[in-house]
C-alpha positions in Angstrom: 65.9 74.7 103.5 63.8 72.6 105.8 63.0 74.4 109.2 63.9 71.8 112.4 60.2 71.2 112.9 59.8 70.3 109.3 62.5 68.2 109.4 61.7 66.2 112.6 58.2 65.3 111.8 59.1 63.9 108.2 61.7 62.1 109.7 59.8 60.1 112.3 56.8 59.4 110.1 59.4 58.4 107.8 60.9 56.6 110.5 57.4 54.7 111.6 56.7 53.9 107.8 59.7 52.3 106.8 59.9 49.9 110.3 56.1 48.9 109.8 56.3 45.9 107.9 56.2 45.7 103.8 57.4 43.9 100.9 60.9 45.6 101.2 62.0 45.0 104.5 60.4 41.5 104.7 62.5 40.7 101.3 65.2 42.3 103.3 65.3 40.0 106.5 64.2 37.3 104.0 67.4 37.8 102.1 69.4 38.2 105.2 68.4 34.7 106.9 68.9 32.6 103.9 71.5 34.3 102.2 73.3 36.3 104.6 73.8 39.3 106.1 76.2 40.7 103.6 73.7 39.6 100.7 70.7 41.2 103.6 72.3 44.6 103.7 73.4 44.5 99.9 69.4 44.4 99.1 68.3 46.2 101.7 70.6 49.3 100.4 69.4 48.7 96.8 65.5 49.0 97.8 66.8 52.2 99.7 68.1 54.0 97.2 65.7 53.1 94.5 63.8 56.2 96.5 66.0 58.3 94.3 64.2 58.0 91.3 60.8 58.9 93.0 62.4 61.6 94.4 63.3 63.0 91.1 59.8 62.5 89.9 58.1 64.5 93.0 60.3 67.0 92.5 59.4 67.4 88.8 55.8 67.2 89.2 55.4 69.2 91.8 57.6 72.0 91.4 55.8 72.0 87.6 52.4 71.4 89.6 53.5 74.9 91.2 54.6 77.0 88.0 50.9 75.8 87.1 48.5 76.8 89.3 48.8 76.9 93.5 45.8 75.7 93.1 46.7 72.5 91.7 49.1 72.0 94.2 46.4 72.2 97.2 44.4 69.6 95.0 47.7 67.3 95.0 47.6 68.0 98.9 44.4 67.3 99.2 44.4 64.0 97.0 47.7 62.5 98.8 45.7 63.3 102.3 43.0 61.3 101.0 45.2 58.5 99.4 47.2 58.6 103.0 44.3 57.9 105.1 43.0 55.2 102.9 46.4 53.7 103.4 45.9 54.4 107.1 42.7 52.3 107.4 43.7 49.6 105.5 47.0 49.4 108.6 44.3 49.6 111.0 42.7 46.7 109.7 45.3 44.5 109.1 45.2 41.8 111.0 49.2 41.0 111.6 50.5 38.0 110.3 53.8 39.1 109.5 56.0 36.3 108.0 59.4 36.2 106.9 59.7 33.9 103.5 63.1 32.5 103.1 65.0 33.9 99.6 65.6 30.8 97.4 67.5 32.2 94.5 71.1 31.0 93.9 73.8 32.5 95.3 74.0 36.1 92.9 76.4 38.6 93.9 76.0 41.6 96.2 76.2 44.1 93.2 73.6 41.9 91.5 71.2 41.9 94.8 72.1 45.4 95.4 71.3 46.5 91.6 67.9 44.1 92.1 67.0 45.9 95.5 67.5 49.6 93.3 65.3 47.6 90.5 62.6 46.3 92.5 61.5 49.7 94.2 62.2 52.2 91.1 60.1 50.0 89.0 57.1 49.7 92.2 54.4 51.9 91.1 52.6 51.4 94.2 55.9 53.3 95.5 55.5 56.2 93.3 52.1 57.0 94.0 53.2 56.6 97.8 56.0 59.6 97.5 54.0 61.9 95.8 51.5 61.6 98.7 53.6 61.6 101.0 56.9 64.0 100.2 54.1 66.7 99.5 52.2 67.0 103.2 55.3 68.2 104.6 55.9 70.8 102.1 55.7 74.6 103.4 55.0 76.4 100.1 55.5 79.8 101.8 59.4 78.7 102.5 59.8 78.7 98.8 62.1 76.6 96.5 59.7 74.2 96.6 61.7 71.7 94.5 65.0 72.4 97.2 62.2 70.8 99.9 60.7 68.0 98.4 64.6 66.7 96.9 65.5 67.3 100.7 62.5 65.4 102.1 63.5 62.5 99.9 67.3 62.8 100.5 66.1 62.0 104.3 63.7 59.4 103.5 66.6 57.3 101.3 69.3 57.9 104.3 67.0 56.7 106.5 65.7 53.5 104.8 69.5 52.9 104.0 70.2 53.2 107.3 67.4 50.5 108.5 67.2 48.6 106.1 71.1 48.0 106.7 70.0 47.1 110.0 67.7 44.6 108.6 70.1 43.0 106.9 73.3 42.9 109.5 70.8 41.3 111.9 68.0 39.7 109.9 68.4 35.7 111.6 67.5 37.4 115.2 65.4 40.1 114.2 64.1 37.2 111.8 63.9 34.5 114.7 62.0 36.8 117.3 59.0 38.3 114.4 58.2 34.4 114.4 58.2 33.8 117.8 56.1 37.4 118.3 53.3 37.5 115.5 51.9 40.3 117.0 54.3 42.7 117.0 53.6 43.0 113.2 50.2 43.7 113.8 51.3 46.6 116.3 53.2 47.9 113.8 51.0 48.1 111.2 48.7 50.1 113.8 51.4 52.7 114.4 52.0 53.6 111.2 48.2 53.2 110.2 47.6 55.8 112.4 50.5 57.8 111.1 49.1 57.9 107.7 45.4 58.8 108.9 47.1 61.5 111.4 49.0 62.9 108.0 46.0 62.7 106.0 43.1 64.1 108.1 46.0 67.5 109.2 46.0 68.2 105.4 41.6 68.0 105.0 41.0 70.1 108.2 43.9 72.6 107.7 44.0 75.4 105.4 
């Protein structure tokens, strides 16, 4: 099981990562202002529990990376780290302008948008590299049950995407409205969580 300090610090760097802004939840609020909030949270819930199926595959290549070699796992670590603070930088350098593109499909049902949203991020690779980053840095190999963590670590990160992006969706026209009218609170956002990777990545190349 995930100890309460564990848990906490995944889930407000989950937190952080999934309110910076991306192609999902701008889709999201995009969906929600010209669709709908209905057809807003509908997408929004898909994109969140398309996490599942990276999920599975962290679990699978990292509890194999473990039967391996330990050492192989460190080397993941140490990768993801590195991949994290790249990701880090590039936030940091961003220079903001967030904006929310209006959906222009035809009107598709909310299974249809929901199954898309599940679609769109199971198929992302850019996703997939991003969880088996990510999921690992927060792994405690001495706890054990390696495979229990990292499916737990994921269960958290889909609630909680489900649970914003929801959000998203229900009030995407003001949320929508007040990004426009505030450019730079994308930009701010991007630094937060830019810092959030580089903080992840840097505590797994100093620490042993």
């Amino acid at each position: 099981m995930l100890s309460p300090e564990q848990f906490f610090a995944f889930l407000l760097a989950a937190l952080l990562i999934t309110a910076s802004p991306g192609p999902d939840n701008l889709m999201v609020l995009g969906m929600g202002i010209s669709k709908g909030r209905r057809q807003g949270m509908a997408f929004g819930l898909g994109c969140a529990l398309g996490c599942l199926s990276h999920t599975v595959l962290a679990v699978a290549g990292v509890s194999a990376l473990i039967a391996a070699s330990p050492l192989a796992f460190t080397a993941l670590k140490v990768c993801g780290g590195l991949y994290l603070v790249w990701l880090g930088v590039q936030a940091l350098r961003s220079r903001g302008g967030t904006q929310v593109q209006a959906v222009t499909d035809s009107e598709p049902s909310l299974l249809r948008l929901f199954l898309k949203g599940v679609l769109a991020n199971a198929i992302n690779p850019k996703v997939v590299l991003f969880f088996l980053s990510f999921l690992p840095q927060f792994v405690v190999a001495e706890h054990g049950r390696v495979g229990l963590q990292i499916a737990l670590l994921g269960l958290t990160f889909t609630a909680q995407a489900a649970l914003l992006f929801g959000l998203l969706g229900y009030f995407s026209g003001a949320i929508g409205q007040w990004i426009q009218r505030q450019p730079r609170v994308g930009l701010w956002l991007d630094r937060v969580a830019g810092a959030v990777f580089v903080a992840l990545g840097l505590r797994l190349l100093v620490t042993r």
